[in-house]
N, C-alpha and C positions, 0 to 999 in steps of 0.2 A: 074279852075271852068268852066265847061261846060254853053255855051247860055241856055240851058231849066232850069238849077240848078239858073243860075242867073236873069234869066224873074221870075222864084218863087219866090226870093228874091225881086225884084221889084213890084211883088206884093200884097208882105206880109208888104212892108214898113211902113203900120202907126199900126203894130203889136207893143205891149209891147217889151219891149227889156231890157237888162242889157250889159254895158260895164264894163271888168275888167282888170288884166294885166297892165295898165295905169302905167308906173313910170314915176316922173318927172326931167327933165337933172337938175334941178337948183342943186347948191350944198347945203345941210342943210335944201330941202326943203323935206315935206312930200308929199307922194302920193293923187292924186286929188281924190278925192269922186266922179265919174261920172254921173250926173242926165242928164238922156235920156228920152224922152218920146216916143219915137218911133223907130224900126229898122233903115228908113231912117237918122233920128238927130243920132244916133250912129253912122251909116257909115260916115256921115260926119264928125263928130267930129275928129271920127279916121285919118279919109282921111285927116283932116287938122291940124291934131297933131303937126306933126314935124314943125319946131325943138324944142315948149318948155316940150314937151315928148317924151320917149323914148315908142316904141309900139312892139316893139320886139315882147313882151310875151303875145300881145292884144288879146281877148276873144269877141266876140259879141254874145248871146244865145237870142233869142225870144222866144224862149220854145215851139216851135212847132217841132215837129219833123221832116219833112218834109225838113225844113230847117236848113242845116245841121250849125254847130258853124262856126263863121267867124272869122278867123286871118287875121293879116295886109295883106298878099299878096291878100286874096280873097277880101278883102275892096279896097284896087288898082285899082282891075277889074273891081269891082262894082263901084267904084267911075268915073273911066275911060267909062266907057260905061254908065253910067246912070248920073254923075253928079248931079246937083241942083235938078232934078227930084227926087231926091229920096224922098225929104222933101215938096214937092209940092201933092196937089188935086190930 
């Protein structure tokens, strides 16, 4: 993910969002329901998944187009260069 792709992403953060993909390592357990309110609380969440989720298969979608769907590596990045920011004013 390119700096201009990921500055859009930081400032689409308090955009609508959905996380999915979400499975849980526990054994016998069920998949978590994700309630996000925002692009930035999903990247976080995502970013701070592991270890009681596996994020393998993770999806982040804001429904803008613009902004392209986010899987775990691009959440890394984001998480790595924007941190706490992303859930903040």
């Amino acid at each position: 993910m390119d700096r201009p792709v990921m500055a859009s992403v930081f400032r689409m953060r308090h955009a609508p969002a959905t996380v999915s993909g979400v499975r849980s390592t526990g054994q016998g357990q069920a998949d978590p329901a994700i309630r996000v309110h925002s692009l930035g609380e999903a990247i976080r969440f995502v970013a701070n998944a592991y270890p009681n989720y596996d994020i393998g298969t993770v999806a982040i979608d804001c429904g803008d187009p613009s902004i392209p769907r986010l899987g775990s590596l691009e959440v890394r990045a984001l998480w790595r260069e924007y941190g706490e920011r992303l859930t903040q004013e």
